[in-house]
C-alpha positions as CSV (number, residue, x, y, z in Angstrom):
1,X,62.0,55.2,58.5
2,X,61.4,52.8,60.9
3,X,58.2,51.3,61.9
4,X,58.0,53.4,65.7
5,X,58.8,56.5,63.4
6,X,56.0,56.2,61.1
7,X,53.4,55.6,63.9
8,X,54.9,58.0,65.9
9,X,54.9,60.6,63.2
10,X,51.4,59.8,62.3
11,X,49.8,59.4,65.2
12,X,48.3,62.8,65.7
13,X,47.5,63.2,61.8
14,X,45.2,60.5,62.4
15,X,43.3,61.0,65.4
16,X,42.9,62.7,68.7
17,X,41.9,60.1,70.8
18,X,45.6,58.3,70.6
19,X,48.5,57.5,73.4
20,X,52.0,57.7,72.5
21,X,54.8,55.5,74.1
22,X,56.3,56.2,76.7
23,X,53.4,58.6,77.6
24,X,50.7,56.4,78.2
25,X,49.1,56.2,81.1
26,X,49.3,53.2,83.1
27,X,45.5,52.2,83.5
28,X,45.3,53.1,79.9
29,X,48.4,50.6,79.0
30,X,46.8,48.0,81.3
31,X,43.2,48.2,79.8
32,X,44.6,47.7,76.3
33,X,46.7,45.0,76.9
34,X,43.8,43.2,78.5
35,X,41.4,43.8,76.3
36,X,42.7,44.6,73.2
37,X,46.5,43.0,73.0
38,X,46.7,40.3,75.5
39,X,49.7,39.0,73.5
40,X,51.5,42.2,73.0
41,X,54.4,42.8,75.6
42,X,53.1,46.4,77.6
43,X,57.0,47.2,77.2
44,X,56.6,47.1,73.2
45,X,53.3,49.4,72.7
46,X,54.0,52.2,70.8
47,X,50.7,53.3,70.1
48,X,46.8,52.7,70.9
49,X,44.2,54.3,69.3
50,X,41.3,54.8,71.1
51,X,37.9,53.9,70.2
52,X,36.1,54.4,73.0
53,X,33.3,57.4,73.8
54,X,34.6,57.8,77.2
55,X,38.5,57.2,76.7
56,X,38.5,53.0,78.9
57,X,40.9,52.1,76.1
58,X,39.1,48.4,76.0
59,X,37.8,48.7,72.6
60,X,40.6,50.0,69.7
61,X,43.6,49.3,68.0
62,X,47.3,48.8,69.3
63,X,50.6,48.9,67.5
64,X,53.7,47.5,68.5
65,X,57.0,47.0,66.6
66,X,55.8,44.0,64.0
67,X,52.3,43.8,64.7
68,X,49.0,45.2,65.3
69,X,45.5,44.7,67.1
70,X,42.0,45.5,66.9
71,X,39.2,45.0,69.1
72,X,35.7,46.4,68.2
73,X,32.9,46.4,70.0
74,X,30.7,42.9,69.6
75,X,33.5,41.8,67.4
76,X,36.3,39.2,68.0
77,X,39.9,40.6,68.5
78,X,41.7,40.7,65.4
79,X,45.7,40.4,65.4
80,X,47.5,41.4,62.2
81,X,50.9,40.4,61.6
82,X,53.0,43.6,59.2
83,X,55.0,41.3,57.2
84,X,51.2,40.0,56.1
85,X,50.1,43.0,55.1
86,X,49.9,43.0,51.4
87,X,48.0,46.5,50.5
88,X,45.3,49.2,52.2
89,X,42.9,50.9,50.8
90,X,40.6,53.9,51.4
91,X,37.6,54.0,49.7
92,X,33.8,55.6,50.7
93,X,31.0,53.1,51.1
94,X,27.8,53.5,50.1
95,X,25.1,52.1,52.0
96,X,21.2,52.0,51.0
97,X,18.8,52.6,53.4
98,X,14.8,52.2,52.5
99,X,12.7,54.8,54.4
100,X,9.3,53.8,56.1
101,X,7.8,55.7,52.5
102,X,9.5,53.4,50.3
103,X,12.0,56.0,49.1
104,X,15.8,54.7,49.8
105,X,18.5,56.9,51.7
106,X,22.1,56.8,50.8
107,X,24.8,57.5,53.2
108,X,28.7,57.5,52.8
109,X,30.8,56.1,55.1
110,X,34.5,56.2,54.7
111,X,36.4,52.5,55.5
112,X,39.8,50.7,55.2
113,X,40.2,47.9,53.8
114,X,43.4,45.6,54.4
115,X,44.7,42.9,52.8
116,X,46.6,40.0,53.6
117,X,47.5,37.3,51.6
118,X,44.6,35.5,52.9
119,X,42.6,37.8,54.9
120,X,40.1,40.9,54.1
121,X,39.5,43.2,57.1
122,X,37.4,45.8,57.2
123,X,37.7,49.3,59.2
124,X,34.6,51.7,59.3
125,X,34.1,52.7,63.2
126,X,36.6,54.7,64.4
127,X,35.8,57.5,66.3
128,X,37.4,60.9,64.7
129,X,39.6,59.1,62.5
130,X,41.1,60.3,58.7
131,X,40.6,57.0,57.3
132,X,42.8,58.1,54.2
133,X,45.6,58.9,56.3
134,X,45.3,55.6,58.5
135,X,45.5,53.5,55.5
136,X,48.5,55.6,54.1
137,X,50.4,54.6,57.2
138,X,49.6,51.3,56.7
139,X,50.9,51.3,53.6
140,X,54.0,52.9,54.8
141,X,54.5,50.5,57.3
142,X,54.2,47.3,55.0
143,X,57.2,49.3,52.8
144,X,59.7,48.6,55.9
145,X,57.8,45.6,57.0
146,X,60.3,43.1,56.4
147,X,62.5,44.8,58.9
148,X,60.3,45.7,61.5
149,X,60.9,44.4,65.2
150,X,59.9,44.2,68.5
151,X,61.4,47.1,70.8
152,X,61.0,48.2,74.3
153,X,59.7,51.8,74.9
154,X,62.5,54.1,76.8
155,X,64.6,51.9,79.0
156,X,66.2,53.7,81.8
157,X,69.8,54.3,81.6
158,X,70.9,51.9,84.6
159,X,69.4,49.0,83.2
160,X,71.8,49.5,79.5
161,X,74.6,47.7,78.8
162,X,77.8,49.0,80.4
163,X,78.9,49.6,76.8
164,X,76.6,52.3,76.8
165,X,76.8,53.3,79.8
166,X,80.6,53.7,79.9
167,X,81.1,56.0,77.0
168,X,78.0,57.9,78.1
169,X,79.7,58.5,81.7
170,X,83.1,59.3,79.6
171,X,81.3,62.1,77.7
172,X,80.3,63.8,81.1
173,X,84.0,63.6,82.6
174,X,85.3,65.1,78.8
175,X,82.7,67.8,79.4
176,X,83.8,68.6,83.3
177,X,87.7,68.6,81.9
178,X,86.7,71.2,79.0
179,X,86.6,74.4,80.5
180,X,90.1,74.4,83.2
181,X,91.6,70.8,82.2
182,X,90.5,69.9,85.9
183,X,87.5,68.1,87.6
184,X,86.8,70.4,90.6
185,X,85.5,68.5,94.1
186,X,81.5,69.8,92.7
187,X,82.0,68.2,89.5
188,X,83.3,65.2,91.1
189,X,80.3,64.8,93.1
190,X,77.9,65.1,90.7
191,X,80.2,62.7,88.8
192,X,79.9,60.1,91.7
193,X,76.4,60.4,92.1
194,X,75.1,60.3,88.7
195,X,77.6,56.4,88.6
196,X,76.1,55.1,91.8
197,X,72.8,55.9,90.2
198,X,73.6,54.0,87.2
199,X,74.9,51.0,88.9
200,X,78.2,50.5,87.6
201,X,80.0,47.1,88.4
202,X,83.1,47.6,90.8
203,X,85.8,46.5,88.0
204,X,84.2,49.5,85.5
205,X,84.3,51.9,88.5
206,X,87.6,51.3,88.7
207,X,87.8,52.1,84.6
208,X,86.2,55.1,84.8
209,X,88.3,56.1,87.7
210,X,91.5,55.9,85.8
211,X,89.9,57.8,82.8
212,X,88.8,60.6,85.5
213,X,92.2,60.7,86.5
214,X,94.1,61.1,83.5
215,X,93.2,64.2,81.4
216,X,96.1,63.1,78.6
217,X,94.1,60.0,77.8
218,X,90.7,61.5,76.8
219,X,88.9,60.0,74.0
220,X,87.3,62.0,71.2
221,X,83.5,62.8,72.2
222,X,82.5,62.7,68.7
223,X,83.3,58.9,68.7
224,X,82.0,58.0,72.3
225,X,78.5,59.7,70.6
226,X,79.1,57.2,67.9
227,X,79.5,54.2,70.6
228,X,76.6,55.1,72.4
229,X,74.5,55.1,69.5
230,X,75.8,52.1,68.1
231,X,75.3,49.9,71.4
232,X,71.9,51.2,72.8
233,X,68.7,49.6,72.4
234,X,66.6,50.7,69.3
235,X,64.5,53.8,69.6
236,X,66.4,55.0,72.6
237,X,69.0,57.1,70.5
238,X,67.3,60.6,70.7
239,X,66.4,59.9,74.6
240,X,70.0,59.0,75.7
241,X,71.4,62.3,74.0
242,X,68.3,64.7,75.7
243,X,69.5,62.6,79.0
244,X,73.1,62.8,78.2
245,X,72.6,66.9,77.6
246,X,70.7,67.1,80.6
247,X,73.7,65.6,83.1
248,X,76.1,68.5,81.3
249,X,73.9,70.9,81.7
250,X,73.4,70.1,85.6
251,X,77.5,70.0,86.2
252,X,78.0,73.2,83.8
253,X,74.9,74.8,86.1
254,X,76.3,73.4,89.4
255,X,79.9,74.7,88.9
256,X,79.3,77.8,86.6
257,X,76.0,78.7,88.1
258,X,75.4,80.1,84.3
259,X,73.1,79.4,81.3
260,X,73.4,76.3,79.3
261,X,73.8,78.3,76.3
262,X,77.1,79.6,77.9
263,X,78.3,76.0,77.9
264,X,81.1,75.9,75.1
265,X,81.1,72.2,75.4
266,X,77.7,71.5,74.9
267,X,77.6,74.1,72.2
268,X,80.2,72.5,70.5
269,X,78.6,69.1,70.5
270,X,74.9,70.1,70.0
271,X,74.6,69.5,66.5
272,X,76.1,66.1,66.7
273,X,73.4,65.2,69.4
274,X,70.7,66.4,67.6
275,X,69.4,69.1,70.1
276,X,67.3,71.8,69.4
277,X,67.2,75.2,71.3
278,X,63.4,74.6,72.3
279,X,64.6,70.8,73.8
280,X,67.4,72.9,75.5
281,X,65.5,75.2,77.4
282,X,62.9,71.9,78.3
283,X,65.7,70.9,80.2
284,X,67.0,73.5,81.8
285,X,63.2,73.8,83.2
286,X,63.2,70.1,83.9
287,X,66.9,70.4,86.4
288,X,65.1,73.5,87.6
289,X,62.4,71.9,88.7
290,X,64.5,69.2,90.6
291,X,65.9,71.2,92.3
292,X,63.2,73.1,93.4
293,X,61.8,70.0,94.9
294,X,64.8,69.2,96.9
295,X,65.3,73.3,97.9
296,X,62.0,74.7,98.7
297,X,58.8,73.3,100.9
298,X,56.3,72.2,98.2
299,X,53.4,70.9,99.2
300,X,52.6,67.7,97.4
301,X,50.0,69.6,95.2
302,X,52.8,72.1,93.8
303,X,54.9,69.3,93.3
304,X,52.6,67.2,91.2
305,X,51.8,70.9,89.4
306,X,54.9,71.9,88.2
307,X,55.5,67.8,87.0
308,X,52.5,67.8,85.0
309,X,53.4,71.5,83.5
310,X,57.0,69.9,82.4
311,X,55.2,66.8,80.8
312,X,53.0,69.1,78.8
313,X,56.1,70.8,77.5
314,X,57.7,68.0,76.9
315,X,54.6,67.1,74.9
316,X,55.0,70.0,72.8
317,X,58.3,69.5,72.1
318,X,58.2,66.1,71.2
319,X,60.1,64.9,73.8
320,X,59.1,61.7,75.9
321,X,59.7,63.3,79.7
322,X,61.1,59.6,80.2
323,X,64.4,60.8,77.8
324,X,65.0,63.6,80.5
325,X,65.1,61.1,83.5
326,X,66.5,58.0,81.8
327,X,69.5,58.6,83.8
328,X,67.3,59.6,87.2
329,X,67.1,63.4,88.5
330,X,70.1,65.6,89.2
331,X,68.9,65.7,92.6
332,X,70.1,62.6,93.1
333,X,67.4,60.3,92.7
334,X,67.1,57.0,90.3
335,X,65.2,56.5,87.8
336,X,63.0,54.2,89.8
337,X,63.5,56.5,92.5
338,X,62.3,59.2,90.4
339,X,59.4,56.8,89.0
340,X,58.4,55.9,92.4
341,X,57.9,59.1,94.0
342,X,56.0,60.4,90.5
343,X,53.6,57.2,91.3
344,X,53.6,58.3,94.7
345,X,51.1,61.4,93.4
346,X,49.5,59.6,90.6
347,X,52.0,60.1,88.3
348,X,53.5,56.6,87.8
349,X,52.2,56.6,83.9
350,X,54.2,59.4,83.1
351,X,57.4,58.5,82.5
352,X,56.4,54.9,81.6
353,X,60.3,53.2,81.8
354,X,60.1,49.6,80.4
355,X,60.2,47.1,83.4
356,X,60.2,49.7,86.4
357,X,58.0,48.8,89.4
358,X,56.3,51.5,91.3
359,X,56.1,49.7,94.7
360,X,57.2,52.7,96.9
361,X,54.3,54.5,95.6
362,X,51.5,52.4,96.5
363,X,53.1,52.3,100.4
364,X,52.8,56.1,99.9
365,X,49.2,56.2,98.5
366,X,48.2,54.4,100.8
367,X,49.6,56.1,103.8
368,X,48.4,59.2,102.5
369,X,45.3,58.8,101.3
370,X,44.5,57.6,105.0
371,X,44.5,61.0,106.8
372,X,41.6,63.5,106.2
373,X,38.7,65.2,108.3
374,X,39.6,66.6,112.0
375,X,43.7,66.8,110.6
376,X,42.2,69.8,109.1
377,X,41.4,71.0,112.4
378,X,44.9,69.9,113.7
379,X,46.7,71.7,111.4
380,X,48.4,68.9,110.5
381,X,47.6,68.4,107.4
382,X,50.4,71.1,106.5
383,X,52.1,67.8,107.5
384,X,50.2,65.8,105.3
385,X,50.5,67.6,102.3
386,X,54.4,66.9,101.9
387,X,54.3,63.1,102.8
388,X,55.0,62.5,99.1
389,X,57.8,65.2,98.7
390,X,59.2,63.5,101.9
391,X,59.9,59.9,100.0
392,X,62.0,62.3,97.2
393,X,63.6,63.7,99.8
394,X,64.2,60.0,101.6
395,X,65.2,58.5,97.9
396,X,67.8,61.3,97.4
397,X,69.2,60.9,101.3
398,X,69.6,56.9,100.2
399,X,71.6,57.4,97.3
400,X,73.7,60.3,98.9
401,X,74.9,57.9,101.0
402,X,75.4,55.4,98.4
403,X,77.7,57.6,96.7
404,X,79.4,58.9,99.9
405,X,80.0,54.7,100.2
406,X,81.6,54.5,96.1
407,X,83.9,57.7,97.8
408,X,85.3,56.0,100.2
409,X,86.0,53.2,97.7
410,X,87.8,55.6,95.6
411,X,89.8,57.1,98.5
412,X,90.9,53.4,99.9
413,X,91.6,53.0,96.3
414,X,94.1,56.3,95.6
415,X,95.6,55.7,99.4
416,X,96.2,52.3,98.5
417,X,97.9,53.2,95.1
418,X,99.9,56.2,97.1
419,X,101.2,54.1,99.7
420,X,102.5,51.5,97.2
421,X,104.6,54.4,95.3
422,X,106.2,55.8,98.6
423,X,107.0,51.8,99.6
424,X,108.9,51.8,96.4
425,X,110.5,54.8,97.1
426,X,109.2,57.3,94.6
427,X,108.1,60.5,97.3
428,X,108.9,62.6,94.9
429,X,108.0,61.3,91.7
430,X,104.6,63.3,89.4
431,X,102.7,59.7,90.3
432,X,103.0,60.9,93.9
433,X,101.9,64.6,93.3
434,X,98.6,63.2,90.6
435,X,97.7,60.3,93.6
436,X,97.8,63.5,96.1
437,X,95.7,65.9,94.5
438,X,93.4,63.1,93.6
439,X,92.8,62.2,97.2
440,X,92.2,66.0,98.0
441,X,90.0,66.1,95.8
442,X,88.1,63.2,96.5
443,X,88.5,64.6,100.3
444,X,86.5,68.0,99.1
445,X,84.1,65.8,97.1
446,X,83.2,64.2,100.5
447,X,82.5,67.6,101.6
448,X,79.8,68.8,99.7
449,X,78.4,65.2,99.2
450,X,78.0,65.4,103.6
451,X,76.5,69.1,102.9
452,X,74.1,67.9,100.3
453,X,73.1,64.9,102.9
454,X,72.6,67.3,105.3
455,X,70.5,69.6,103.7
456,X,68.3,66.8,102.6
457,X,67.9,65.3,105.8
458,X,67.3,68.6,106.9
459,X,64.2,69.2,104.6
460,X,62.6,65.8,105.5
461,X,63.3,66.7,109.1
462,X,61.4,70.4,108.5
463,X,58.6,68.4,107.3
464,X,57.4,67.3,110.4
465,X,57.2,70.7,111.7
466,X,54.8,73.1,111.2
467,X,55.8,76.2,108.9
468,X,53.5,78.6,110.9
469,X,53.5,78.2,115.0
470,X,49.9,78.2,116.3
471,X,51.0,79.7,119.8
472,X,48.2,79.4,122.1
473,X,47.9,75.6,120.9
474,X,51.4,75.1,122.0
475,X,51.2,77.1,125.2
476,X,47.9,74.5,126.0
477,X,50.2,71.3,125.2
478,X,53.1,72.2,127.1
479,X,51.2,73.7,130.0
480,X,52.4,70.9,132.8
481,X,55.5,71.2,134.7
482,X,57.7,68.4,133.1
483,X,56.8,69.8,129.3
484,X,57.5,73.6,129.9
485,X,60.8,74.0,128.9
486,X,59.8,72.7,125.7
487,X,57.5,75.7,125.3
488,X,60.9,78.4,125.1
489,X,62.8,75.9,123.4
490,X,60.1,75.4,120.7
491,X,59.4,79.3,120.2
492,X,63.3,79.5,119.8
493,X,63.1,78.2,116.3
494,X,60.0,80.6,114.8
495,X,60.9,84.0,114.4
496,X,57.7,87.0,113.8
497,X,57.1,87.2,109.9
498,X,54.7,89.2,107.5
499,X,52.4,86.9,105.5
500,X,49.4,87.7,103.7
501,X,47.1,87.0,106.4
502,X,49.2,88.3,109.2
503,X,51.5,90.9,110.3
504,X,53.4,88.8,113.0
505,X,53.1,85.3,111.9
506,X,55.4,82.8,113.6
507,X,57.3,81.0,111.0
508,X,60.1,78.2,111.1
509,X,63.7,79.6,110.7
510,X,65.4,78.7,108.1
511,X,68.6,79.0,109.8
512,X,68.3,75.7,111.6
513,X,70.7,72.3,111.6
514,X,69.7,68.9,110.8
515,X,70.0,68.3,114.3
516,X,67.8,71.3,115.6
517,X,65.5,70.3,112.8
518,X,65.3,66.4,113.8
519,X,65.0,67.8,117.5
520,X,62.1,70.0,116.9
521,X,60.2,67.5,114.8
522,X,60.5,64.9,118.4
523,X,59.4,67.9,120.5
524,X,56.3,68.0,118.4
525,X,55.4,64.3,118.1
526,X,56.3,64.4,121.7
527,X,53.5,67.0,123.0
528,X,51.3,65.7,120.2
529,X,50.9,68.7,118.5
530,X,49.2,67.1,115.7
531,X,47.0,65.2,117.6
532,X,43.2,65.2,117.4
533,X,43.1,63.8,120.9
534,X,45.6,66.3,122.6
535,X,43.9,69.5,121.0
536,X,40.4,68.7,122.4
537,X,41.9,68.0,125.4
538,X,43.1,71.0,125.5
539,X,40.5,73.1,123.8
540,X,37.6,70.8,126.9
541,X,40.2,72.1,130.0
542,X,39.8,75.7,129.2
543,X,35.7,75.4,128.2
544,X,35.4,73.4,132.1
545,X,37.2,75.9,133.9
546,X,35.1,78.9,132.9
């Protein structure tokens, strides 16, 4: 075993106040590196222990890849080195107390002792800890000390070596080939957005396009696993193969429209990625999820809900929720994309990918944390409450187009190959027919990458519209002459519906373009509809002419 397994597999065994890389929240992480580990890299924690009443993480002990260190309160920091470590031992102190009657109290107090070759520390204030298994770590930890070593905590897929990253992509095209011996204009798509997510160089685009292209030149997956693990930072193993499951799962679903258990490929490859059924059906909730976000109008609150319900099951299956979006979501979102938006609603600590920067989501905390109060009278803090879902949706819009840009590359590419063949005269030769169907193809794929762009752009647009019409406010705001025909025009897109509260509810079709949508949303901003100032202006003309 290595070092990160033994602390990771006796982390819970030893107490309950513990974090867990990746899963450790990012105040958390920053209060231990500052009090506790100032020279431990943030990117190499693997576990704190906590010993503090309230859970600050300044007072404790932190473990990296070849070292630990302990900070206590009133005590100086102590940093321990594992190829020091010489022995631990548990033992039960006894320590004599003399009563105000003479008589003298003995109490028991369990401690560790560890020993270096020149050093004796003593551990006997933990908070809920089994001192006996704590030092039975320790001592497995000094068996593989000599080969401990420093290693960063879940990196996300884009930032891996193209060594990894090639073999990985190669895997997905073997899987979309499997079934029919053809990638279909879907599969294609999801193919072209899941490389523009992973920022491929040009010169291994054009790699990956000639293995896409070729089904007679397939490589064994069995041996692109073995690459993958063989290139891929330490400790990242497991997560690549619960990400790389989780991108054939999202084409199977996306093509099949079926259960991943249905998927022959993966079923023939899930015992040599290590998957279990309960890890399986995490991420088929996980892609679920995604795509709920990106198909249905969740407020922010639902959003952050059903994100913190799929961390707790990844919890309890072991899995770091960082291994489902090492490779970003199958919405179409990056990994810092995806780690943006989560920081967005407070969620930045939960995937915890080495070296990401949450920038987006302090602009968004901060824009949204600035609305409250007489919104609520407004209504428009139906608005509010999807600001957050709206930078998804604006993250997943950017790299659509991204990808629609890498397709056009690809189709200059294949017309460029097709005209060279008919200048040499070969209009009839197989290259011709392969270099035609490829271009179809790519042509369809442009389809239903312009569909998905509009159907985001048409959610973010929805957004700024209110689901439920408040009529007599908008009969008050478009009351003079040059706003009236925006009064028929706006009732054009609500239609009567039954909701809980009312019988004849006017609610936003669904039925309606990106354009109508991005129309609608002016019409609003334009008659200030969500305006404090506007309502009581119109709410202080009707009290003044009774």
């Amino acid at each position: 075993m290595t070092v990160q397994e033994i602390l990771k597999t006796n982390a819970s065994k030893i107490t309950e106040k513990y974090y867990l890389a990746p899963d450790i929240p990012e105040k958390k992480l920053n209060n231990a590196v500052s009090k506790i580990a100032p020279d431990i890299s943030p990117n190499n924690i693997v576990l704190i222990l906590d010993n503090t009443v309230f859970g600050s993480v300044k007072e404790g002990i932190v473990f990296s890849g070849t070292k630990m260190s302990i900070k206590s309160a009133f005590s100086d920091r102590i940093e321990i080195q594992y190829v020091e470590l010489t022995n631990c031992e548990y033992y039960v102190k006894k320590i004599e107390k003399e009563k105000n009657n003479g008589e003298k109290k003995v109490t028991k107090k369990p401690c560790v002792r560890i020993l270096t070759e020149n050093r004796k520390i003593e551990i006997d204030n933990l908070l809920h800890c089994n001192y006996e298994r704590f030092a039975d770590m320790l001592n497995e930890i000094i068996e593989v000390a000599d080969t401990s070593e420093e290693v960063s905590q879940i990196i996300s897929l884009s930032e891996m070596e193209e060594t990894v990253k090639t073999p990985y992509m190669k895997i997905i095209i073997n899987m979309a080939f499997s079934d029919d011996a053809v990638v279909d204009p879907k599969e294609y798509a999801e193919i072209i957005s899941l490389i523009t997510r992973l920022e491929f160089t040009p010169e291994q685009r054009v790699v990956l396009r000639t293995y896409i292209s070729n089904v007679e030149a397939l490589e064994d997956t069995g041996a692109l696993i073995g690459q993958i693990d063989e290139k891929c930072p330490a400790g990242n193993e497991k997560a690549l193969h619960v990400s790389l499951v989780k991108d054939i799962v999202n084409i199977y679903k996306m093509t099949k429209e079926d259960k991943a258990e249905n998927c022959k490929f993966l079923m023939d490859n899930k015992q040599r990625l290590g998957i279990t059924d309960e890890e399986l059906d995490l991420v088929e909730k996980a892609i679920e999820n995604d795509l709920e976000i990106l198909n249905n109008a969740k407020t922010d609150k639902q959003v952050e809900k059903t994100l913190k319900d799929l961390a707790a099951k990844a919890g309890a299956v072991g899995i770091p929720l960082a291994a489902i979006y090492m490779s970003g979501s199958v919405i179409g979102i990056s990994a810092a994309g995806i780690t943006s938006g989560l920081a967005a609603m407070g969620l930045g600590g939960v995937l915890g990918f080495s070296s990401m920067f949450t920038g987006i989501g302090v602009a968004v905390l901060l824009g949204v944390s600035t609305y409250h109060g007489l919104k609520l009278i407004t209504g428009s803090k139906e608005v509010e409450s999807q600001k957050r879902r709206e930078i998804l949706l604006n993250e997943v819009i950017k790299n659509t187009q991204k990808t629609i840009n890498v397709l056009i590359e690809d189709i200059n590419y294949i017309s460029k190959r097709l005209v060279e063949e008919i200048n040499i005269g070969r209009e009839h030769s197989i290259q011709i027919k392969k270099l035609s169907l490829a271009l179809s193809m790519l042509s369809k794929a442009g389809h239903v990458l312009n569909g998905k762009l509009d159907k985001t752009e048409n959610e973010v647009h929805k957004i700024r519209c209110p689901k439920r019409l408040n009529k007599d406010r908008l009969k008050k705001l478009t009351s003079d002459p040059t706003k009236k025909p925006l009064y028929k025009e706006v009732l054009s897109c609500y239609e009567e519906r039954s909701t809980e509260d009312d019988k004849n509810a006017l609610c936003l079709r669904q039925d309606l373009t990106p354009k109508k949508s991005e129309q609608l949303g002016n019409i609003f901003e334009t008659i200030g509809y969500f305006s404090v100032g506007s309502l009581t202006k119109g709410t202080l003309k009707n009290i003044f002419k009774g």
